[in-house]
C-alpha positions as CSV (number, residue, x, y, z in Angstrom):
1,X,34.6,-36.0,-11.8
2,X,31.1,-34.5,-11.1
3,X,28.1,-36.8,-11.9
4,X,25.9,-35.8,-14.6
5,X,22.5,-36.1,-14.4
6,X,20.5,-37.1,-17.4
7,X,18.3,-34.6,-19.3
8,X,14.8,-36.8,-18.5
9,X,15.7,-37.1,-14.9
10,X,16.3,-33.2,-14.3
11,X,13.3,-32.3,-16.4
12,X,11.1,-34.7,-14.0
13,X,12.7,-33.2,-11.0
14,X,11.9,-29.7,-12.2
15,X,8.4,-30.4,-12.5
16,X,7.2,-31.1,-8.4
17,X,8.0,-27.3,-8.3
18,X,6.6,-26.0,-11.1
19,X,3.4,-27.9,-10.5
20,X,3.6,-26.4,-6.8
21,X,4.0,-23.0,-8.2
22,X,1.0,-23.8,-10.5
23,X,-1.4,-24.5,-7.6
24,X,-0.1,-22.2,-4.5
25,X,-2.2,-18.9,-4.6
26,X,-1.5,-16.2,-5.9
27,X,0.2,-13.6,-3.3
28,X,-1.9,-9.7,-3.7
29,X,0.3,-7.5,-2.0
30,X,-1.4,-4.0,-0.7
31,X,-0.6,-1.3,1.7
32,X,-4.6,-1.0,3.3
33,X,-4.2,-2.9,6.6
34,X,-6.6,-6.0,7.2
35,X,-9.2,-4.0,8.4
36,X,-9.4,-1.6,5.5
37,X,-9.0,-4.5,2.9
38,X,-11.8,-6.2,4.1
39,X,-14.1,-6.0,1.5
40,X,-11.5,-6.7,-1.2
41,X,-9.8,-9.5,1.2
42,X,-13.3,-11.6,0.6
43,X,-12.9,-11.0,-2.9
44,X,-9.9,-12.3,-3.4
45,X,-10.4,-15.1,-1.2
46,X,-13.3,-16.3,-3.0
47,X,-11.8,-15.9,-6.2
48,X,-12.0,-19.6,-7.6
49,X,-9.5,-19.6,-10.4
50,X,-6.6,-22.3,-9.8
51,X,-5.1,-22.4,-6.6
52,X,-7.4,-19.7,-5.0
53,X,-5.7,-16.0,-3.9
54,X,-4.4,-14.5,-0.9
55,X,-3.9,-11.1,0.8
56,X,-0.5,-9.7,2.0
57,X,-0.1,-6.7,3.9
58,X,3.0,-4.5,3.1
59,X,2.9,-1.0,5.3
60,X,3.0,2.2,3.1
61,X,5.6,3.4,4.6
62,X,8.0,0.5,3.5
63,X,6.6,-0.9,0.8
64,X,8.6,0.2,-1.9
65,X,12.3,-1.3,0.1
66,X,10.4,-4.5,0.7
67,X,9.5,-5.3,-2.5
68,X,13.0,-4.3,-3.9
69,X,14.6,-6.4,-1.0
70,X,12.3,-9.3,-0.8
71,X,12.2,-9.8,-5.1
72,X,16.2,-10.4,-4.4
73,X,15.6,-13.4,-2.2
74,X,12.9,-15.0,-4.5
75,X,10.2,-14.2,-2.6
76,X,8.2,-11.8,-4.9
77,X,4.4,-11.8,-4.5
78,X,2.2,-12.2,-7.9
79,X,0.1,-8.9,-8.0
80,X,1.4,-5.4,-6.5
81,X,-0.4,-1.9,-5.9
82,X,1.7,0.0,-6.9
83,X,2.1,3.9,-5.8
84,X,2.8,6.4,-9.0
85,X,5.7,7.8,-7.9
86,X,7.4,4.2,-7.1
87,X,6.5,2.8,-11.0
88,X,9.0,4.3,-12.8
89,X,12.1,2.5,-10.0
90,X,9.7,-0.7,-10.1
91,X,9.9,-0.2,-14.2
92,X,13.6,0.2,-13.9
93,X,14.1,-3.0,-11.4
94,X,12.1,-4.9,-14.0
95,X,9.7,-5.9,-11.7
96,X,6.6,-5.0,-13.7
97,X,4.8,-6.6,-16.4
98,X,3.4,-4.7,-18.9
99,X,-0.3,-5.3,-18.9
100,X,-1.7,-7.7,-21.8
101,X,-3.9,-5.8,-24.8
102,X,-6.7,-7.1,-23.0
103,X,-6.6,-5.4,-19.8
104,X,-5.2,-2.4,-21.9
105,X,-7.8,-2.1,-23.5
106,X,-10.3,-2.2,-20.8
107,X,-8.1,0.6,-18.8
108,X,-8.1,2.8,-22.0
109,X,-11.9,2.3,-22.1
110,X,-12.9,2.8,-18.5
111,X,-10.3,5.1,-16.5
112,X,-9.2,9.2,-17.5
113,X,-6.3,10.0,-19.2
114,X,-4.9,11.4,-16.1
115,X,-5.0,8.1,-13.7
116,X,-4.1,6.1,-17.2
117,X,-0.5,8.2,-17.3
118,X,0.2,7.7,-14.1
119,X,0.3,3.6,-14.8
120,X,2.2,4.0,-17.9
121,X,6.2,3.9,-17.6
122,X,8.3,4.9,-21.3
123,X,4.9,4.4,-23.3
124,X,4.1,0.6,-21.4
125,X,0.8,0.4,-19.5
126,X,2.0,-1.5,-16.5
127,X,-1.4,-2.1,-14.7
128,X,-5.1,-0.8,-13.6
129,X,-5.5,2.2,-12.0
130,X,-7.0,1.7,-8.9
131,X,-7.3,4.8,-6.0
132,X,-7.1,8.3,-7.3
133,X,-6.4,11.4,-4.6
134,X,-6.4,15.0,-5.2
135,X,-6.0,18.0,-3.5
136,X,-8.6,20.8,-2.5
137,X,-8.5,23.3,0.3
138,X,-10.4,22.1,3.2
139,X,-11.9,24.9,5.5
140,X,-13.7,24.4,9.1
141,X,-16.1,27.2,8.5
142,X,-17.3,27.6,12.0
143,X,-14.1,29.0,12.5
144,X,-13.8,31.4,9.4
145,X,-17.7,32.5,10.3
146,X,-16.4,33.3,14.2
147,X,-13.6,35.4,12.6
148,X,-16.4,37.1,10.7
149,X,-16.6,35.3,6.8
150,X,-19.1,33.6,5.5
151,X,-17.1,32.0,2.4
152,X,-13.8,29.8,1.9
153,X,-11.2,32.1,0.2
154,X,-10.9,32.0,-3.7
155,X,-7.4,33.7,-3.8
156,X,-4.3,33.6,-2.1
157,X,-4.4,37.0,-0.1
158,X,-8.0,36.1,1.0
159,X,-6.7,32.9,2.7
160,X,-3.9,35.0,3.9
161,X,-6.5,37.5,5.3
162,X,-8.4,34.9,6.9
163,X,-6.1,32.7,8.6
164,X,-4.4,35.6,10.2
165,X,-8.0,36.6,11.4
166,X,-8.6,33.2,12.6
167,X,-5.2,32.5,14.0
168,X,-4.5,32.7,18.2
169,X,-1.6,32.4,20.5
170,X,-1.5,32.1,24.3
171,X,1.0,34.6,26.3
172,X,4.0,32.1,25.2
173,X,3.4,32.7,21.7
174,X,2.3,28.9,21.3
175,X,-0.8,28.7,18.9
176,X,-3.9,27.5,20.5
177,X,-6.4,28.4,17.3
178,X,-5.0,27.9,13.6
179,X,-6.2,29.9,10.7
180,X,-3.8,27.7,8.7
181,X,-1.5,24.3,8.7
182,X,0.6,22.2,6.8
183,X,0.8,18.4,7.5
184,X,3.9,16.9,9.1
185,X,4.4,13.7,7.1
186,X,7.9,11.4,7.3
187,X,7.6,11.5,3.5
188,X,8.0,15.2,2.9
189,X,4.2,14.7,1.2
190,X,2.4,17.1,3.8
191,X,4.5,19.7,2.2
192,X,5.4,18.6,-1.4
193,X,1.7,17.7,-2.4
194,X,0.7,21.2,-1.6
195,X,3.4,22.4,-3.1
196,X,2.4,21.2,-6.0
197,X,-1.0,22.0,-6.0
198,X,0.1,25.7,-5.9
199,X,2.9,25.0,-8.5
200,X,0.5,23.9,-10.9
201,X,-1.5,26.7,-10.6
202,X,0.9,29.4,-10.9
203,X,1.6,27.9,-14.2
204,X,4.4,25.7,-13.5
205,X,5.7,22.4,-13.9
206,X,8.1,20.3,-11.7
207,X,10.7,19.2,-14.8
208,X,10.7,21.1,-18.6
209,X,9.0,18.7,-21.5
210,X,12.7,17.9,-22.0
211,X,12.9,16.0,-18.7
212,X,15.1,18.8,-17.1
213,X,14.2,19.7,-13.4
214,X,12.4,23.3,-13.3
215,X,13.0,23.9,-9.6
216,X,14.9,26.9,-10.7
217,X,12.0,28.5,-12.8
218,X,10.0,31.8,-11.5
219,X,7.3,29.6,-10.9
220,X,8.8,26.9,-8.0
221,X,9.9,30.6,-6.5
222,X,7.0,32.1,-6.5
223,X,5.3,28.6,-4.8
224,X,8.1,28.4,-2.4
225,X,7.6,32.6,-1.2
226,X,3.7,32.1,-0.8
227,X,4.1,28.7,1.6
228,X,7.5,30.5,3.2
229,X,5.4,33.8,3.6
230,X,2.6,32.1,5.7
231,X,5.6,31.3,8.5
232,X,7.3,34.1,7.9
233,X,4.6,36.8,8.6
234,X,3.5,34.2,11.7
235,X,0.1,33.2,9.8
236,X,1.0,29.8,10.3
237,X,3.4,27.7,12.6
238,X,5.4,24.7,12.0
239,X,5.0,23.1,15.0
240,X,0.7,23.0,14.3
241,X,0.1,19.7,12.0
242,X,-2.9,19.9,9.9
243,X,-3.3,15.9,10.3
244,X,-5.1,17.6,14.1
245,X,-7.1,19.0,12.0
246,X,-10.5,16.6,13.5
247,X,-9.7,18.0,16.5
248,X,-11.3,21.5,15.5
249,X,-9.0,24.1,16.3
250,X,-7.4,24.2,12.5
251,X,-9.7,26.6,10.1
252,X,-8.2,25.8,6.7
253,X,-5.5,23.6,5.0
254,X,-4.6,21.9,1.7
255,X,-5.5,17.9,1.9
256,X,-6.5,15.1,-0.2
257,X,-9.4,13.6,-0.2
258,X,-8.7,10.1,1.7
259,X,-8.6,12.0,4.9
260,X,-12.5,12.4,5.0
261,X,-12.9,9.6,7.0
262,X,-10.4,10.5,9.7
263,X,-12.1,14.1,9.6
264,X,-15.8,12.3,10.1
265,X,-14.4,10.6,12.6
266,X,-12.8,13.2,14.7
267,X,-15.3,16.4,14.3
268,X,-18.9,14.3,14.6
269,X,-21.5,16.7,14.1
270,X,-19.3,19.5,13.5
271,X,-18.3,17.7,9.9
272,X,-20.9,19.7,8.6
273,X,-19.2,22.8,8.9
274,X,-16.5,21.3,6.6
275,X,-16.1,22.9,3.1
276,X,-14.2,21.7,0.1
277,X,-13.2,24.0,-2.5
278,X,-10.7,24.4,-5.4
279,X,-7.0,26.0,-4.2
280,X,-7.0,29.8,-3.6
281,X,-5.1,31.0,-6.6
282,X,-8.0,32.4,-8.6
283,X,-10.3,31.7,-11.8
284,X,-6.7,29.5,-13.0
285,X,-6.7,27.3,-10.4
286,X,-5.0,24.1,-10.4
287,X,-4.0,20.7,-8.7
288,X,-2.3,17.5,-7.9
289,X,-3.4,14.1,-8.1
290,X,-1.7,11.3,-7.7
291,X,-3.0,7.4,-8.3
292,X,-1.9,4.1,-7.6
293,X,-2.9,0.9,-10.1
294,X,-2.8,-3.0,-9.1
295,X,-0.1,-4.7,-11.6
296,X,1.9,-8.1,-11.7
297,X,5.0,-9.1,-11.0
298,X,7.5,-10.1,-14.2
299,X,8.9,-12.6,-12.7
300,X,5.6,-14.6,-11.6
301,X,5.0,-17.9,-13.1
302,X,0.8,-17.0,-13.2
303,X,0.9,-14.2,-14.8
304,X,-1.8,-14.7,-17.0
305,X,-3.9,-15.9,-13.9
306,X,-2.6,-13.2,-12.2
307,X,-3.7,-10.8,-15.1
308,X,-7.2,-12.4,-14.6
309,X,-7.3,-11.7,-10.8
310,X,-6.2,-8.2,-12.0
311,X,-9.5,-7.6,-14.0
312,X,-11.7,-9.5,-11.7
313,X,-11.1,-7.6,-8.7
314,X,-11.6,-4.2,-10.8
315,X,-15.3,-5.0,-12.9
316,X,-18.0,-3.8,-11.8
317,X,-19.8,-7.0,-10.7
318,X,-23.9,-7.0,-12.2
319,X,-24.5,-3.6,-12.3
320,X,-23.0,-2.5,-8.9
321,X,-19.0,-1.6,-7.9
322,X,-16.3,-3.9,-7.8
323,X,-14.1,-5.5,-5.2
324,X,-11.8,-2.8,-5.1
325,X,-14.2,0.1,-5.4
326,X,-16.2,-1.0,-2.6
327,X,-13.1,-1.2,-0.5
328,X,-12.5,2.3,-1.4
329,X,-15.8,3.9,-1.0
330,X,-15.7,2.7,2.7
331,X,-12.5,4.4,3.6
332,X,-13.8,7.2,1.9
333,X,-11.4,7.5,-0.8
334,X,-11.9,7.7,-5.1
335,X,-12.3,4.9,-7.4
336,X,-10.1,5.9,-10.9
337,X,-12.7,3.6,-12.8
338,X,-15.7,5.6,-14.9
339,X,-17.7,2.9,-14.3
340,X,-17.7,2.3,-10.4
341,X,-18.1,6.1,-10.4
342,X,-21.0,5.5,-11.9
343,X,-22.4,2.5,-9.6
344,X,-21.7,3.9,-6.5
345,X,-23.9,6.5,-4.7
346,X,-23.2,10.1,-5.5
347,X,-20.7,11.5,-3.8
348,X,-21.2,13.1,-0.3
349,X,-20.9,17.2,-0.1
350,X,-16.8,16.3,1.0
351,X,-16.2,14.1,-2.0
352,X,-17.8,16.0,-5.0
353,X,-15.3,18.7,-5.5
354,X,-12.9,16.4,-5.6
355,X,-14.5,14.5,-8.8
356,X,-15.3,17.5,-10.2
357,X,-11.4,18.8,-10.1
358,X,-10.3,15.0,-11.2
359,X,-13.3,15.5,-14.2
360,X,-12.2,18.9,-15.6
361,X,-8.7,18.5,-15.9
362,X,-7.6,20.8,-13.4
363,X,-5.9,17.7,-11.4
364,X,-2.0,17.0,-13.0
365,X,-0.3,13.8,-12.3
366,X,2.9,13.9,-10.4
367,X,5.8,13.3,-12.7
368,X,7.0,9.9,-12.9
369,X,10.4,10.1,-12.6
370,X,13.2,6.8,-11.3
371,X,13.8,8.2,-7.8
372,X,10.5,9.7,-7.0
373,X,10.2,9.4,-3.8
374,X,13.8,10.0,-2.9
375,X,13.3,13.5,-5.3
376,X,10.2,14.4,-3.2
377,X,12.2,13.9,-0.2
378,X,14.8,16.3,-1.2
379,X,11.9,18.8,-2.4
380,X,10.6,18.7,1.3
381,X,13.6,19.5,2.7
382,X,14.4,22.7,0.6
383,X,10.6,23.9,1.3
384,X,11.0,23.1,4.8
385,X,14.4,25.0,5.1
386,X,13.0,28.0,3.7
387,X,9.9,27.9,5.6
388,X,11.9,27.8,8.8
389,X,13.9,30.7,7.7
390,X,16.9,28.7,7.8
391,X,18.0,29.6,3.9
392,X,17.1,31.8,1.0
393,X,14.6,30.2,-1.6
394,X,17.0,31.2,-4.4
395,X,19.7,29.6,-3.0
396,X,17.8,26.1,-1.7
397,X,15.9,25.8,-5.1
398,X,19.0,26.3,-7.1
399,X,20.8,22.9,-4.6
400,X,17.7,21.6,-5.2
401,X,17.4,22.0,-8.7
402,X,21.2,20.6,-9.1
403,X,20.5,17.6,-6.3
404,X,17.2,16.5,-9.1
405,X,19.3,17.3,-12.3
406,X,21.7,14.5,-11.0
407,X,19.9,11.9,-9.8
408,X,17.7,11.9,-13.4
409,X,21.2,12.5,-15.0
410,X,22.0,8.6,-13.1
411,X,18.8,7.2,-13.9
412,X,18.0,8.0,-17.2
């Protein structure tokens, strides 16, 4: 017969552990490498609440399956940043908490509407915004002046016009000058985030207010035909990447506004031929942003600490930016809070248009959808076969269409 322990004796045994978990520290779990994280990495590690804090790397790339995987085997860190477009799986998992009134209440105060939506899953606010991106198009004008103009394009057949101007190939047909170039990502984002940019401003929307995929409206053809068209009539190439954009042989593309830095880096002096402007569709312009927010994990046994650490790392700290804005101002990238906006220096000539777009309105949060990334997978390999000529848009946006309509169809 199996030995029973009594109820005091198991209670006493319980509590070694839940003491340990009381004083280990809490586990922040990012995607910026060690280097990047720096500023925030001091931050946390001179956080003095109980049991101090510590940093843990998890690459972009990955980040989503290891937290799904690693939550299974108990090994869950305390505080996530979470990517938009992973939330609404994360949501689904249960592995989000939904933020206390407090901190609610500070993100309704201090962040826009836009970065505030993409934190909130079914009505819940699940954490605080933290990096915002948007898109603009990005033009090397030494390149556009050579070709002879003295302006970015405003519309669509003006960049059209342009790149073609700007474009060269060697005697194999290779490329050797760019007037324009998508980027080459694993993700599909290179050519789903411009997508859509241009989606938005022709009007459209990736899924109906009903929740029904819209792949199969006039407006995802009309996107589709206008990147498709730029390969088809050989005013840009596959095979060119706009990521060698630092290089300087790429005149204009669609980018967010992280990659400043890497664009710095690369061109030297010749970053102050770089101009950002809105996206070539006319007076109606519109674009994408997308956000990620810092939240806690459900299943964490601090959470209120954890909550703390949360809000601490995200204050401004007396009158200047916090933890995680400074972080983000050296990488070059956009704080979602109002008031780090505020604290930091004003924005270089790069940045500006891109708080300007984020500040009007003009920037629309990517839906957040269960499956997100797998959906934007799927939309990057319709684009893609159409842009290589390899199937009619009607035909891949109507798979498409039916592919998304099923996997929301699962998951809602």
């Amino acid at each position: 017969m199996p030995t029973r322990l009594p109820l005091a004796l198991l209670a006493s045994a319980a509590l070694p552990a839940a003491a340990a978990a009381q004083d280990a520290p809490l586990q922040v779990a990012m995607h910026y490498t060690q280097e990047q994280a720096a500023p925030l990495i001091a931050c946390i590690e001179a956080w003095d609440g109980p049991g101090g804090a510590e940093y843990q790397q998890i690459g972009y790339r990955d980040y989503l399956q290891t937290v799904l995987t690693a939550r299974l085997g108990g090994q869950s860190p305390d505080i996530y940043n979470v990517y938009s477009i992973w939330a609404a799986q994360m949501a689904e998992n249960d592995v989000l908490a939904e933020a206390p009134e407090d901190v609610a209440q500070f993100v309704r105060d201090g962040y826009a509407p836009g970065t505030v939506d993409a934190a909130t899953i079914d009505g819940q606010l699940l954490g605080v915004p933290t990096e915002v991106s948007a898109y603009m198009l990005v033009s090397n004008m030494k390149l556009l002046r050579e070709a002879g103009y003295d302006a970015p394009p405003a519309a669509w057949d003006e960049l059209r016009e342009m790149a073609e101007a700007v474009t060269t190939r060697n005697d194999q047909g290779r490329v050797e000058t760019a007037g324009f170039a998508f980027a080459q990502s694993s993700s599909g984002a290179g050519i789903v985030h411009p997508f859509y940019a241009l989606l938005y401003s022709e009007g459209g929307e990736a899924l109906y207010d009903g929740g029904d995929a819209a792949f199969d409206g006039e407006a995802a053809a009309a996107t589709v035909d206008r990147m498709a068209g730029l390969v088809r009539d050989g005013i840009a190439d596959l095979s060119v990447d706009a990521y060698d954009f630092p290089a300087g042989g790429i005149a204009m593309m669609i980018m967010a506004n992280w990659y400043e830095s890497a664009i710095r880096e690369g061109m030297g002096e010749d970053f102050a031929e770089v101009a950002v402007t809105p996206i070539p569709t006319g007076e109606d312009w519109k674009t994408l942003q997308y956000a990620f927010f810092m939240g806690v994990d459900s299943g964490s046994e601090r959470q209120d600490a954890a909550w703390e650490l949360v809000r601490h790392l995200n204050e401004p700290r007396d009158g200047g930016p916090s933890c995680v804005a400074e972080m983000l101002d050296g990488l070059g990238a956009l704080t979602a809070s109002t008031a780090d906006t505020e604290a930091l220096p004003a924005p270089d000539a790069f940045t500006q248009p891109y708080v300007d777009a984020l500040a009007s309105g003009r920037a629309i949060s990517q839906p957040n959808v269960v499956q997100a990334s797998e959906i934007e997978g799927l939309m990057a390999q319709a684009i893609e076969g159409v842009m290589a000529g390899e199937r009619e848009a009607d035909e891949a946006l109507a798979e498409l269409d039916r592919e998304v309509e099923d996997i929301l169809f699962e998951f809602q």
